[in-house]
C-alpha positions in Angstrom: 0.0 0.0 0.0 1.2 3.3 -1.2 0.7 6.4 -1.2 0.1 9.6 -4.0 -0.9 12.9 -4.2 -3.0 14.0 -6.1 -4.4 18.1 -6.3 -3.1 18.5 -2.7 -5.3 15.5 -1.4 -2.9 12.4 0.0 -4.6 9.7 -1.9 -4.3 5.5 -0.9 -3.7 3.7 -3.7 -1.8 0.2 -4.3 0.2 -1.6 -7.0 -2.0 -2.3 -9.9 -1.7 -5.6 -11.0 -3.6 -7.3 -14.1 -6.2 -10.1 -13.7 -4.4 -12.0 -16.5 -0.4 -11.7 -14.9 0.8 -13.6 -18.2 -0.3 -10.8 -20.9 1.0 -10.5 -23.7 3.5 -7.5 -24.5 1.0 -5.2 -26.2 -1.6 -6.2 -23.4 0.8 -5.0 -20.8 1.7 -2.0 -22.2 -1.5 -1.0 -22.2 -2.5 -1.7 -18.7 0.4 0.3 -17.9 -0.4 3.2 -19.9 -4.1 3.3 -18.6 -3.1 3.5 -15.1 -0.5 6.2 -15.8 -3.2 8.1 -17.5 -5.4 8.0 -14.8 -6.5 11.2 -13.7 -4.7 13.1 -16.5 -7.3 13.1 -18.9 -10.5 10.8 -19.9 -11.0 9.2 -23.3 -13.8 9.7 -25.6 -15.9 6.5 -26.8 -18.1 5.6 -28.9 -20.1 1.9 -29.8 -19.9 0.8 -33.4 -18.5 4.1 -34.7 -17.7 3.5 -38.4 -20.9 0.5 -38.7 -23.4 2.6 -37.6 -23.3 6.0 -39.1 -26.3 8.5 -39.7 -24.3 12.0 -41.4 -24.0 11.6 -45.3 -20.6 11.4 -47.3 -18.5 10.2 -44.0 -17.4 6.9 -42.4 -18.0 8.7 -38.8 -20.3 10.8 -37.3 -17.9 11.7 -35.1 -15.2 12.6 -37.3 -17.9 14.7 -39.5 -18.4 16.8 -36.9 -15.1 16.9 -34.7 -12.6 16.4 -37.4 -11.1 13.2 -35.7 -12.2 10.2 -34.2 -13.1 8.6 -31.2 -10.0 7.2 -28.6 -12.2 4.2 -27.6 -14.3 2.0 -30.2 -16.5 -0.3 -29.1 -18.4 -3.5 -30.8 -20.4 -6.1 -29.4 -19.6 -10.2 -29.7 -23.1 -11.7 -29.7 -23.4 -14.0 -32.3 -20.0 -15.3 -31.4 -21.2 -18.1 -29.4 -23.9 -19.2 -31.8 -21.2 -19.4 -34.6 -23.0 -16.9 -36.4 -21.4 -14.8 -39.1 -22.8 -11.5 -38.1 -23.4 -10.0 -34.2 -26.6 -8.2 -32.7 -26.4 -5.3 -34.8 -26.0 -7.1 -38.4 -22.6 -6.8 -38.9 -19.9 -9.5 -40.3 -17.8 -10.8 -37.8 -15.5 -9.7 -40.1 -16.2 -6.4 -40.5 -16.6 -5.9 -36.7 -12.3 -7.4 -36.6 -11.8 -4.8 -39.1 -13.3 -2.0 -36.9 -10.9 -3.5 -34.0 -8.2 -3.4 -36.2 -8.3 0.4 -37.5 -9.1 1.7 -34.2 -5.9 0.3 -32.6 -4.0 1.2 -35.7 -4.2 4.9 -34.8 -3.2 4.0 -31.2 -7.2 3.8 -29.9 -8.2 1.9 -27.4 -10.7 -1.4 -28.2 -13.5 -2.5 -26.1 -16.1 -5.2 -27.0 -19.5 -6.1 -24.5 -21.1 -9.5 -25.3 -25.0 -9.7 -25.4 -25.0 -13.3 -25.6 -28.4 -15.3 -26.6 -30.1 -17.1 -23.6 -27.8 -20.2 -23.1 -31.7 -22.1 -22.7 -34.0 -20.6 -25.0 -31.6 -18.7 -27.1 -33.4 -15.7 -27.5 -31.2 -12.5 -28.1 -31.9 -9.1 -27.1 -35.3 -8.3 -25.7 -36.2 -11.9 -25.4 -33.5 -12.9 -23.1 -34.6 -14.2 -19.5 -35.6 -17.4 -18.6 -35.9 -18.9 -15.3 -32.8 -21.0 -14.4 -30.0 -19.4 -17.1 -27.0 -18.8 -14.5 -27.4 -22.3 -12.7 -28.0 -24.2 -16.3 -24.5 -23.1 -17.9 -22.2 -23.4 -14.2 -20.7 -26.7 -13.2 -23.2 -29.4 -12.9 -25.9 -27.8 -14.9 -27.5 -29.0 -17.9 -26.0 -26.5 -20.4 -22.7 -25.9 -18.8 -20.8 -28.3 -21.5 -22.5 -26.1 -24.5 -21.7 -22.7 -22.4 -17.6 -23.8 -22.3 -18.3 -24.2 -26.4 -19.6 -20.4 -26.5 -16.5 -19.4 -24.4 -14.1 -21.3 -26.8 -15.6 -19.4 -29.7 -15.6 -16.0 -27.7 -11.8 -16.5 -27.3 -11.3 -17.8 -30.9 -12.7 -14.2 -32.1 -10.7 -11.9 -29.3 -7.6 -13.9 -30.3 -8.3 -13.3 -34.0 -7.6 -10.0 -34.1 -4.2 -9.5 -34.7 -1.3 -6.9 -34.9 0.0 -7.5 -38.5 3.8 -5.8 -37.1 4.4 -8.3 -34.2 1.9 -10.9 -34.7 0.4 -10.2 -31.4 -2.9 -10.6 -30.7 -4.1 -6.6 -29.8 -5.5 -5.6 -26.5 -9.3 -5.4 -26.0 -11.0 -4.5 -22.7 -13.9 -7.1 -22.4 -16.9 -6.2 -21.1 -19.3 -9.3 -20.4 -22.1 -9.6 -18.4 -22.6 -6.1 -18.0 -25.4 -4.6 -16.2 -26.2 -7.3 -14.2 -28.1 -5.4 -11.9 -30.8 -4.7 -13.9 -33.5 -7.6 -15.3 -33.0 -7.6 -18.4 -30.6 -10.3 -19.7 -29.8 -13.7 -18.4 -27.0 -13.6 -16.4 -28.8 -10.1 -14.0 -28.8 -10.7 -10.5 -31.2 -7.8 -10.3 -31.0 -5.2 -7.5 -31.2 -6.2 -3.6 -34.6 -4.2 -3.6 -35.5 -5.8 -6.8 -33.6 -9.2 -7.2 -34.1 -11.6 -10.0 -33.6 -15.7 -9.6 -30.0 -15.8 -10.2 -28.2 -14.8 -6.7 -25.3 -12.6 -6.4 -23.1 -16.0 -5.9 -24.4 -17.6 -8.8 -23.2 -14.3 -10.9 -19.2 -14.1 -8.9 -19.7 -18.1 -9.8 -20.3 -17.3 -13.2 -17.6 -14.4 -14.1 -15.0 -16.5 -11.9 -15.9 -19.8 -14.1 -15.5 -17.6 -17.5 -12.5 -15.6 -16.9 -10.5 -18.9 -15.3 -11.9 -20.9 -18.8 -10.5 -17.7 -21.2 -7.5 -17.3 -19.7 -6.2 -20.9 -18.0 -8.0 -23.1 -20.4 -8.1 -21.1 -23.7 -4.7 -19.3 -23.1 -5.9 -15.8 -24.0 -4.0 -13.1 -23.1 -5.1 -10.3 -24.5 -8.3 -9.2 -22.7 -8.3 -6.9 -19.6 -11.6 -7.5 -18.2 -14.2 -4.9 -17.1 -17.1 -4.8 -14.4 -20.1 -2.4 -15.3 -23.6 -3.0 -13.1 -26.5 -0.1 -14.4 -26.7 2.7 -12.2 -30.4 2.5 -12.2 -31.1 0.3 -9.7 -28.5 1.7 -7.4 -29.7 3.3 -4.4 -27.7 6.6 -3.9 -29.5 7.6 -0.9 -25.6 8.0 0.4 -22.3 7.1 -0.8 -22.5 4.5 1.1 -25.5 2.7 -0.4 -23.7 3.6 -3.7 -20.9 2.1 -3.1 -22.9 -1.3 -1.6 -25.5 -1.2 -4.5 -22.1 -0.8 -7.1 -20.3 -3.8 -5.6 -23.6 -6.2 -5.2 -22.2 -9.2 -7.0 -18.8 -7.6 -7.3 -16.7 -10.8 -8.5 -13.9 -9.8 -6.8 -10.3 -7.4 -7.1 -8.2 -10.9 -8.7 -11.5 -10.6 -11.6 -11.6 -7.3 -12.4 -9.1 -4.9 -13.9 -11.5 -2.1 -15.1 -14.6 -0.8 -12.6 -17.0 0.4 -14.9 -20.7 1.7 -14.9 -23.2 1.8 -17.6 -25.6 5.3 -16.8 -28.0 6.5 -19.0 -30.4 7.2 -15.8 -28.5 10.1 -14.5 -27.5 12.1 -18.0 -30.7 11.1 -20.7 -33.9 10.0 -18.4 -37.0 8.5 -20.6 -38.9 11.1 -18.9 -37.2 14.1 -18.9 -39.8 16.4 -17.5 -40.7 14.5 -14.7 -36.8 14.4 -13.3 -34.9 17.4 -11.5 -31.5 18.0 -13.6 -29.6 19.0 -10.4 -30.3 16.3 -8.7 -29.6 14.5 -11.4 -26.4 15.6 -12.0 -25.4 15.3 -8.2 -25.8 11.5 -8.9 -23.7 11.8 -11.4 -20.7 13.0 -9.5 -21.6 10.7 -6.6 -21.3 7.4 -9.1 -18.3 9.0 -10.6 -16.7 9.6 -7.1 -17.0 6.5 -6.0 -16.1 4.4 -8.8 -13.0 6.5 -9.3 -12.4 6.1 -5.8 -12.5 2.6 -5.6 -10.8 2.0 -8.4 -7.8 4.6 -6.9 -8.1 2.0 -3.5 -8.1 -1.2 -5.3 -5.5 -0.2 -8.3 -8.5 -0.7 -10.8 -9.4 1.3 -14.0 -12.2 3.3 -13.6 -14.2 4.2 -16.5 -17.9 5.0 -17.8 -18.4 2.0 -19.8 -22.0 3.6 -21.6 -23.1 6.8 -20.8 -26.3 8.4 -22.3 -26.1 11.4 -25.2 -26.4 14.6 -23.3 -29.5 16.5 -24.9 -32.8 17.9 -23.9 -32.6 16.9 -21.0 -29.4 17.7 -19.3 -29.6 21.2 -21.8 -31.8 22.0 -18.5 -29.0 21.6 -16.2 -27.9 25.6 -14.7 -24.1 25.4 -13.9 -22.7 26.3 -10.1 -19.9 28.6 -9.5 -18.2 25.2 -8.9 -18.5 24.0 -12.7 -17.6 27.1 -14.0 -14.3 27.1 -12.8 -13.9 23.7 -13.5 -14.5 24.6 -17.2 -12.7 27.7 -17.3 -9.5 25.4 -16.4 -9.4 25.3 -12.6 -8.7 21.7 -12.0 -9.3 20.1 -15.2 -5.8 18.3 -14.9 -4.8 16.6 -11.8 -1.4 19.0 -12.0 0.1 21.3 -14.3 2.8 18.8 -15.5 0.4 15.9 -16.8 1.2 14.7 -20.1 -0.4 16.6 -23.0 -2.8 18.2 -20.4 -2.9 21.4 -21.7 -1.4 20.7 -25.4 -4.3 20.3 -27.3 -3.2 23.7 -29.9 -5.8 25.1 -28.5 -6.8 26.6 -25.2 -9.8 25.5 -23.1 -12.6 28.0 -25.1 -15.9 26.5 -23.5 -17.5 30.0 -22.7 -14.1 32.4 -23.6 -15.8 33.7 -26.8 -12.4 32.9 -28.9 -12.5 32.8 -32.8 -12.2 28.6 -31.8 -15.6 28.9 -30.1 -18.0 31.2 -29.7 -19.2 31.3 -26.7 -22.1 28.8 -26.2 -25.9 29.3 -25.4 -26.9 27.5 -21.9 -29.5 25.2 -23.7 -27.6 24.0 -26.7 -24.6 22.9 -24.0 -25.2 19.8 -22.5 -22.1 17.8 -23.4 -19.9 20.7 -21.9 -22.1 21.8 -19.2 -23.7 18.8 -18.0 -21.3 16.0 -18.2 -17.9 17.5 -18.5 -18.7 19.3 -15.7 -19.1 15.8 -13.7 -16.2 14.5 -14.9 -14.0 17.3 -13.9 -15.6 17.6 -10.3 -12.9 16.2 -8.0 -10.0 14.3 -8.1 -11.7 10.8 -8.1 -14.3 11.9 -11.0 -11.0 12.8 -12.9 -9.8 9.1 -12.5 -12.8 8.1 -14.8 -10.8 7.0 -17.6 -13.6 6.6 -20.2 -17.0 8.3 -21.1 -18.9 5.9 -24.3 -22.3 6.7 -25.4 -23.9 4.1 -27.5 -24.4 3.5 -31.5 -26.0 6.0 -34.1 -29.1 4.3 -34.2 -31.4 5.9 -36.5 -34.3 3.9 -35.0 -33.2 5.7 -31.1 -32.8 9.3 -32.6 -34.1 11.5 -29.6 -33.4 9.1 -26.9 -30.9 8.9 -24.4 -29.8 5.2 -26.1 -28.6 7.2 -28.9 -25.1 8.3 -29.8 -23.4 11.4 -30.7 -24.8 14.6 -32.6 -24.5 14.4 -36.2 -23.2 17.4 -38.3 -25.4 20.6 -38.6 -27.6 19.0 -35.2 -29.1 21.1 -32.3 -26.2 20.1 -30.0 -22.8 19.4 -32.8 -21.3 22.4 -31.8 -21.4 22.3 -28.2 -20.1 18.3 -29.0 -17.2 19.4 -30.7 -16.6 21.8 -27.8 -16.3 19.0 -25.3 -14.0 16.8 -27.5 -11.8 19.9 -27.7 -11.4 20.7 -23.9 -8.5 20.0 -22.5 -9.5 16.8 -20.3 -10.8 15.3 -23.1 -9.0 12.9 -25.4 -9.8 11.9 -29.4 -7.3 9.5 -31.3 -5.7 12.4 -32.4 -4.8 13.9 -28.9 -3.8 10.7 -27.2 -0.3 10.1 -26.5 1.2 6.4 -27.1 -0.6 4.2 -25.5 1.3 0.6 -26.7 
């Protein structure tokens, strides 16, 4: 146990050490590099960013309207298991590695989820509980034989995707079995105030069982692997009940390299008239806090693994005096020094007025003055390593499941303001990461 400081606060932390202590080189590198980021600076995301795209005459919505692209891609695996040639959202396996491959390329970071069919009735998304699913695929139960076959396929496809330089296989953060606190896919525990029929040891029992078969069994080494309940059924009544709600089924510190969360609840409610922005927004920072907390204590990762689109809802949101200096550059880096903190070419311009950026209107301004403003609260929100809002989905325009802005959109300018601030890194502003 060590310690650090961090904007004059003496902070615990302890030696971070990878789930997988046989990574390969490119693997390692990584882990290292994430954990010396930490704090510095947080990484744009952004699900299936060249496979779903909604702007005409462009491979990326996000490059149409920022000029570069994301630092994190994600893609999903489902399909995988099934030995199906294309995943959830219609795309070729194939084209999916492709994705993997650019993004890392141009030094991006590479995450994939898995929204795996129901290992009993083998319906997929939206038809994908059935009574019995964790206990039929663990040791002893009736589709646990079939269930090590899905895993040998899911490893066959992470270890597919391959640096053509060293021959390595390239670094992906995977993400299964997230939001297990919510009731919507097989493997959810559900909440403690609203549990489903798998318990919280049947879940640690399944994660365990599938981490020990990818690594020990299938010998891949390329995967860090990352935790992310739903902050929706969290109770954040205090930080304490935050923090117990966050870690309900937690598998465990030797499991878990990257403490995620997926929020759409706090930054893009259904019903955005019916919920306050401020308090909303105080959640925010609360579930930021702690994660980046614990992660600082337990030498973890911390990142927002799918956050909502800022829109009409947080547009609502009134700054404090608090956010303002944050924006204006008052502890947007954890120090001075911090590499590339400040180098951008440009000069944080959210509300200066510069010929970069005009300043902003209050209600076209969510993305800078709703959620960078969490991120850049306090020292343990700064930790939060990633922020990835989900796929251009033309079929969840105007929802908080939807993306990022597309060119010549209500809110693209105030987007391209947040990928511009100083905190924020884009491929083209992230330094070396492998």
């Amino acid at each position: 146990m060590g310690g650090e400081t961090m904007g004059g606060e003496n902070l615990r932390s302890v030696d971070p050490q990878p789930v997988d202590p046989h990574l390969n080189t490119l693997t390692r590198t990584l882990f290292r590099s994430l954990h010396q980021a930490s704090g510095k600076f947080a990484m744009f995301g952004h699900q299936n960013e060249t496979s779903n795209v909604i702007g005409p005459n462009t491979d990326s919505d996000v490059h149409a309207v920022t000029g570069t692209y994301p630092a994190l891609w994600g893609s999903d695996l489902s399909g995988v298991e099934r030995d199906e040639t294309t995943n959830i959202d219609g795309f070729s396996m194939g084209d999916v590695r492709d994705e993997l491959l650019r993004a890392y390329t141009m030094g991006a970071v590479t995450t994939m989820s898995w929204h795996s069919a129901n290992p009993i009735t083998f319906g997929g998304y939206g038809h994908n509980m059935a009574p019995g699913s964790v206990a039929a695929v663990l040791p002893g139960g009736a589709r646990h034989g079939q269930f090590l076959e899905w895993l040998d396929r899911v490893a066959s496809f992470l270890d597919s995707v391959v640096d053509g330089v060293s021959g390595e296989s390239v670094p992906i953060v995977f993400r299964p079995f997230h939001e297990h606190t919510g009731d919507w896919f097989w493997w959810c525990t559900g909440s403690p105030a609203q549990p489903t029929d798998t318990t919280p040891e049947q879940f640690v029992a399944l994660w365990r069982m599938t981490v020990d078969y990818l690594r020990d069994s299938c010998g891949l080494h390329n995967v860090l692997y990352a935790y992310s309940p739903d902050r929706s059924r969290i109770d954040m009544s205090s930080e304490s009940t935050c923090e117990a709600g966050y870690l309900y089924a937690y598998p465990g510190d030797d499991y878990v390299d990257v403490l995620g969360f997926d929020d759409y609840w706090d930054i893009a409610p259904a019903d955005v008239e019916a919920e306050r922005p401020r308090e909303r927004h105080d959640d925010l920072i609360t579930m930021l806090t702690v994660v980046g907390r614990l992660a600082r204590e337990r030498g973890k990762i911390a990142a927002a693994t799918e956050v909502g689109s800022p829109g009409e809802f947080a547009s609502r949101y009134v700054m404090s005096a608090e956010d303002e200096a944050a924006l204006a550059g008052a502890g947007a880096c954890a120090s001075a020094a911090d590499d590339g903190c400040a180098a951008h070419g440009e000069s944080n311009a959210v509300g200066s007025g510069t010929a970069q950026t005009a300043a902003p209107s209050e209600s076209d301004s969510p993305w800078t003055r709703y959620l960078l403003t969490a991120a850049l609260a306090n020292s343990d929100t700064r930790r939060v390593l990633w922020y990835m809002p989900w796929r251009n989905d033309p079929g969840a325009a105007g929802t908080g499941a939807y993306g990022t802005p597309v060119e010549g959109s209500r809110y693209a300018a105030d987007f391209r303001r947040f990928t511009k601030h100083p905190f924020i890194r884009m491929a083209n502003t992230l330094p070396p990461l492998y």
